[in-house]
Steps between C-alpha positions, in 0.01 A plus 500: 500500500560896491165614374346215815716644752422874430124420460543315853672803654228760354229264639660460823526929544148519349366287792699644773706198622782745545330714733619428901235360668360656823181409762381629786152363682346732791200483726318834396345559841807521669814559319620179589740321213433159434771439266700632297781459279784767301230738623750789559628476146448801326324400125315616257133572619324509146127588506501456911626871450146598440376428864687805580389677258144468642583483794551845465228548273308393779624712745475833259142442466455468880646833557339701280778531217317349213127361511422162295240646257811785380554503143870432480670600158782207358804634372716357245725364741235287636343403166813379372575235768525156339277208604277392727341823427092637479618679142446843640545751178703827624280797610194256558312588858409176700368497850762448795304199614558315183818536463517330898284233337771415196806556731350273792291207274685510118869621633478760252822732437345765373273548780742492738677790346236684415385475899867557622460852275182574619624529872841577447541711225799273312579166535886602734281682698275220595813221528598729793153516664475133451936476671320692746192298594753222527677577716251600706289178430888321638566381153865512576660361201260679195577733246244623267550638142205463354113514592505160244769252581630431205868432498713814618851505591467536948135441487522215754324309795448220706300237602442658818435812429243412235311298744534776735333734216236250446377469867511890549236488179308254722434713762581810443253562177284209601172714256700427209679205544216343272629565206810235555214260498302574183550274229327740235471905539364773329751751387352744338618425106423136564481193730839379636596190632703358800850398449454190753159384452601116490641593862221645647260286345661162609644592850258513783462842659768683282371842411816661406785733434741523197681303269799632346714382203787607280755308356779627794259399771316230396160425618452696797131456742406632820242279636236546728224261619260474803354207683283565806667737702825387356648756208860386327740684251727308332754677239727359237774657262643315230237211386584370149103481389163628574410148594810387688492833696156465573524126643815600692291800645231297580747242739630813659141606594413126609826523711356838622202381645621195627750708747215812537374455856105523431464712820724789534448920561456706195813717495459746206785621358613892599332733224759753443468860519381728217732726339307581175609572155816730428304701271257793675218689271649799688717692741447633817631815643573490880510811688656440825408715788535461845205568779577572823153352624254244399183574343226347726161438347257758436222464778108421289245662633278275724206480731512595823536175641692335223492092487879379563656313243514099558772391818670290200564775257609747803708216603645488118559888474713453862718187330536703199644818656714280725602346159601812378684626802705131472587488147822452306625767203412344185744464182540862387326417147177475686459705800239813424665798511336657810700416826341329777515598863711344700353509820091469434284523810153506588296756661124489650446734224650289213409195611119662501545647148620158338194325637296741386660412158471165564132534616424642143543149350197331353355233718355174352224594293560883421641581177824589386636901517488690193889559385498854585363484853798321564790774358564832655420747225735794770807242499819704413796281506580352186703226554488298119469614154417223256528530137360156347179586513140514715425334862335225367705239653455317829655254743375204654616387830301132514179358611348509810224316684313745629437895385637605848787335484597624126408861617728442829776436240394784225572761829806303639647572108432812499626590841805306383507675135381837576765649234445249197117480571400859512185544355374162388190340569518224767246243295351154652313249215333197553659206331526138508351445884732800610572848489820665298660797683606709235596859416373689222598832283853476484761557178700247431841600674326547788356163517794327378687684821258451785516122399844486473491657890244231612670235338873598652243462845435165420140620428300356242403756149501502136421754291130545295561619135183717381202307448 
């Protein structure tokens, strides 16, 4: 009767039946909750960690930190990680988008790890960029450890804030989102296979996220399935089985449909701001000065009856220097050192000069300035010194309709940015039905500050890594 009961209570850990039980059900399109239930109780996440973790994968590789086709190097911290692993050996080089493909569609540890490195540097480092991102993503009641999941002393969430986590992947990273779905992937040293395929094979419309399971959590899913217009995410902590948690997941997203208005307004969820990695490939030395005047724009030389720039980019200089006049001090960390006026007028004269400047623009159908004729080879105030390396980077400030109108905002920038800007190469290219407005030949400091600036304006920019 011993050896029964102890084989009972090893079975009974082994399955999970311990672990508290948690659900929450939420209509993806507009925050709404549905239901829920213990979904403020903080518990062990298990593999749901790894949304995070790329989650902020994803976000690196938008902003120019690391590129998907990098050769990232796995340490022996990250080949040592027990199962479900890829079996990465310890100073192998795999591509960063396989190890996305084993951490999103196999749950692999080692991947994880080996991606949290990659960004990060070492695996404390990236549990505070991934605190971080929480709390920014409103994830109220999560502490991360690990890049992984596996059971850590304080490496806790919720119901809530997981299914918070999984509708920011939704719509924030919609390109990549994919991969939740994909029942079979390539990663690189072999073909991996999803953790929930019964799920996703034998509920209509599900197409993802993550399952999770250790034996302190249990068997952890968050759910997502479309119907129509109609998108649910259902999450549970704490299921005793693959199949039980599955079928009680499945009620949750029946229940979630059933409530789901089938009209309603798509209210995406806030993407929050970008504050990059805590690691820089150099330093920059700031050499504060102070000018007593502006520097105005060099006047081009131009026909004698020059052409005057369109009424909507004129219009755009005048909002942009009445911008300047009316904004706020930025955090000290990322105003440019040279001091701005703080009374800025207009004369006949200026006014004639920086429509001149504008007038130099090119017009639909002419092609783009060379980068020098756009850089004053007699400029004498230094205002940055970078040390990490050439002006190969860029920024990107969105896509545009027309070329006019992302050449109205390329001047309004650099009216705004005249400091951080200095000498790059205002760039418009063709792309997907619209034009991006971006600016070319900076160094990496000095993009990573003229975005920050933008940004702190509530104006959209990320950065363009080389190539």
């Amino acid at each position: 009767m011993i050896l029964a009961a102890a084989w009972l209570l090893v079975a009974m850990v082994g399955t999970g039946i311990a672990a508290p039980y948690a659900a929450m059900v939420m209509d993806a399109r507009t925050g709404k909750v549905l239901h829920s239930r213990n979904a403020d109780t903080r518990l062990h996440p298990a593999s749901l960690t790894k949304m995070m973790t790329l989650y902020i994968v994803f976000e690196a590789v938008e902003h120019g930190e690391i590129g998907l086709d990098d050769m990232v190097r796995i340490s022996r911290n990250a080949a040592s990680e027990p199962p479900s692993k890829l079996g990465l050996r310890a100073g192998q080089r795999i591509k960063l988008r396989y190890l996305i493909r084993a951490a999103a569609v196999k749950s692999a540890n080692d991947a994880a790890t080996a991606l949290g490195e990659a960004i990060e540097g070492t695996e404390a480092a990236f549990a505070r960029r991934m605190n971080r991102t929480a709390k920014a993503l409103g994830m109220t009641r999560t502490t991360f450890k690990n890049m992984h999941g596996l059971t850590e002393s304080g490496h806790l969430s919720t119901a809530r804030d997981m299914t918070i986590l999984g509708r920011h992947v939704i719509y924030d990273y919609p390109q990549y989102y994919n991969l939740f779905s994909r029942k079979t992937a390539d990663a690189g040293v072999r073909r991996v296979r999803h953790t929930n395929r019964r799920l996703l094979s034998d509920y209509s419309g599900a197409d993802g996220i993550k399952t999770g399971y250790t034996r302190a959590a249990g068997f952890n899913l968050v759910a997502s399935a479309h119907r129509g217009r109609e998108r649910v995410i259902a999450t549970v902590f704490g299921g005793r089985s693959t199949a039980t948690r599955n079928a009680r997941v499945a009620e949750l997203l029946d229940m979630g449909f059933s409530r789901a208005p089938t009209q309603v307004a798509l209210r995406k969820p806030q993407k929050p701001a970008y504050h990059g990695s805590s690691r820089r490939a150099g330093k920059t030395i700031r050499i504060v000065t102070t000018l007593h005047r502006s520097l105005r724009p060099r006047l081009r030389p131009a026909p004698a009856t020059p052409q005057v720039a369109s009424a909507a980019i004129k219009d755009g200089v005048t909002e942009a220097l009445a911008e300047i006049q009316a904004t706020p001090d930025l955090p000290d960390d990322i105003v440019a050192p040279r001091a701005r006026p703080a009374n800025l007028t207009i004369s006949p004269e200026e006014e004639a000069v920086i429509v001149a400047a504008a007038s130099s623009l090119p017009q639909p159908g002419e092609s783009e300035p060379e980068a020098e004729g756009d850089r004053d080879p007699e400029r004498e105030v230094v205002t940055r010194i970078s040390t990490s390396g050439g002006h190969d980077w860029g920024i990107n400030l969105g896509r545009y309709n027309t070329r006019h109108e992302a050449q109205g905002v390329l001047l309004k920038t650099a009216l705004r940015e005249m400091s951080t800007l200095e000498g790059s190469l205002r760039k418009v290219v063709p792309r997907g039905g619209g034009y991006d407005a971006q600016f070319m030949g900076l160094d990496r400091d000095s993009a990573d500050v003229a975005c920050r600036r933008l940004q702190a304006r509530q104006i959209t920019c990320f950065m363009m890594a080389p190539g």
